[in-house]
C-alpha positions in Angstrom: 136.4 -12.3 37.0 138.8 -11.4 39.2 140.8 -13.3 42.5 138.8 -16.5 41.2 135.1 -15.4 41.9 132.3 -15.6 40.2 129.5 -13.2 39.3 125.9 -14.5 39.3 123.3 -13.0 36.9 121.1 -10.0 38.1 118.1 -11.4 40.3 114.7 -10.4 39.3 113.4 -7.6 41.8 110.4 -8.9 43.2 109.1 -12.2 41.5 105.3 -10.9 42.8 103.3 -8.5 40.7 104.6 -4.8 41.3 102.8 -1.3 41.0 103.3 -1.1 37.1 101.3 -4.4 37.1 98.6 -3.0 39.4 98.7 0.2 37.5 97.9 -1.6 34.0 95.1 -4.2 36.2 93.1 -1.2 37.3 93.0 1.1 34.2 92.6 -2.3 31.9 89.9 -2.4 34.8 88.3 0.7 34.6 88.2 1.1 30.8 86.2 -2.5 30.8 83.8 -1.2 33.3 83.6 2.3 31.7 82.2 0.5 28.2 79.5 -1.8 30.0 78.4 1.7 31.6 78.6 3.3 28.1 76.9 0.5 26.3 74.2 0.1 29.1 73.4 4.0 28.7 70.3 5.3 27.0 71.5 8.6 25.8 68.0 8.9 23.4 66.6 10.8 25.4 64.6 13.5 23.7 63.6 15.6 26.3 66.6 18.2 26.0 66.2 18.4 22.1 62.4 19.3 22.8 63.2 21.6 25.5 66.0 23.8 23.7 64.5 23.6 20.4 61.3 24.4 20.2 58.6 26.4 22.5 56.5 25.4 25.6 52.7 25.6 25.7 51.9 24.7 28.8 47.9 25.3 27.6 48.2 22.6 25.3 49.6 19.6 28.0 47.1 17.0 27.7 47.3 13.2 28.6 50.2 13.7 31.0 52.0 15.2 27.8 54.1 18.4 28.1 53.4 20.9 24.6 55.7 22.8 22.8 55.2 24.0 19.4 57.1 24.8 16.2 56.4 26.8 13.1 57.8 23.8 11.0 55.7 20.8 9.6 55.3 17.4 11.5 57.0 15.8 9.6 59.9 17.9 9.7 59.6 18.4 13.6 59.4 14.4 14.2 62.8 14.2 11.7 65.1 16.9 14.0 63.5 15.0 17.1 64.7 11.8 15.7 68.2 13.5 13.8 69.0 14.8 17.6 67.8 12.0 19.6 67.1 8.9 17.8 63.8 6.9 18.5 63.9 3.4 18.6 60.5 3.5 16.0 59.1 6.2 14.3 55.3 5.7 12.8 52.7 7.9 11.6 49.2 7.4 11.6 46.4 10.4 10.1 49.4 13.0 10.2 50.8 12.3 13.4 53.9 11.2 13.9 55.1 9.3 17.1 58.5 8.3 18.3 58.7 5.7 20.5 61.8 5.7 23.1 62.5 3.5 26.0 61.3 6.0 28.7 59.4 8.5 26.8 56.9 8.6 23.7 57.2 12.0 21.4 54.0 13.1 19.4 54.1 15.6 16.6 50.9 16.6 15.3 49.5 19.4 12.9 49.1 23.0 15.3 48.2 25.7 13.4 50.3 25.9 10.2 53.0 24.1 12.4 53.4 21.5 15.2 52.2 20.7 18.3 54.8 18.0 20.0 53.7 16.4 23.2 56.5 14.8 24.9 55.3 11.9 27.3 56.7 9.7 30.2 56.5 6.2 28.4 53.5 5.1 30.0 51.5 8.2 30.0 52.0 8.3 26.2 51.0 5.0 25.6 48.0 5.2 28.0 47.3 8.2 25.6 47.7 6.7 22.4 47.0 3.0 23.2 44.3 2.5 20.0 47.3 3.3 17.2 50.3 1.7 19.3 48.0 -1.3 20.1 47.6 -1.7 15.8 51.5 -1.8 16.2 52.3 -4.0 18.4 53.9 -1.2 20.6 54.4 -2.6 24.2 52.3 -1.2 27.0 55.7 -1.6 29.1 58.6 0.2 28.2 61.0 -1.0 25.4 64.3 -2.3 27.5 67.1 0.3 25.8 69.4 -2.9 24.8 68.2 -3.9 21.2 69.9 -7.3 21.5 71.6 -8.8 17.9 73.4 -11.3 19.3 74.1 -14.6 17.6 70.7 -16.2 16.6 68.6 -12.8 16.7 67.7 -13.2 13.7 68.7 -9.4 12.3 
């Protein structure tokens, strides 16, 4: 304080929102729209599992069904299927074993010593099946991939 003047306190640079403010809005931004997307994905999806694992028959496709086969038991089969990918129901019914998935249905039956797996479009499979899934309660639409358990859901 020198020759009688007097120093004011440093002003605030900008009193408006600067680029570390707009920098934290649009990653606080992108990371909320990146877990909608994530929780809004259906990443059961069988059809890669089926594909990689085990071995196309193309002479066994019925129903709209694409065949692949497997050495190993149904029951076996249908518990990798599910492991890899997981169905949102599994059921059996005479030694089949179905997995139900919101766009696709996954049958593993008995194939000589092994498996036969038919994997569907969802409403192929059901059109296929429609007398077990019916005794279910199975949908003839398919199952939205959101599974709800919010407040009240009773879960």
């Amino acid at each position: 304080m020198t020759n009688g003047q007097q120093q004011h306190p440093p002003t605030p640079a900008s009193r408006g929102m600067n680029w570390k403010h707009w920098t934290a809005i649009i990653v606080v931004l992108a990371l909320c729209c990146g877990g909608v997307f994530l929780m809004n994905s259906n990443f059961n999806n069988p059809t890669g599992t089926i594909r990689d694992h085990y071995d196309r028959a193309a002479h066994l496709d019925e129903g709209g069904g694409r065949a692949y086969t497997s050495s190993l038991s149904p029951a076996t089969v249908a518990d990798q299927i599910d492991d890899d990918a997981e169905a949102r129901e599994e059921r059996s019914n005479g030694g089949v074993y179905y997995l139900q998935y919101s766009k696709h249905i996954v049958a593993v039956s008995p194939y000589q010593g092994g498996s036969k797996i038919l994997l569907h479009d969802y409403r192929s499979g059901y059109n296929h099946y429609s007398s077990v899934f019916i005794l279910w309660g199975w949908s003839s639409s398919p199952p939205s991939p959101f599974r709800g358990g919010g407040p009240g859901s009773g879960k």
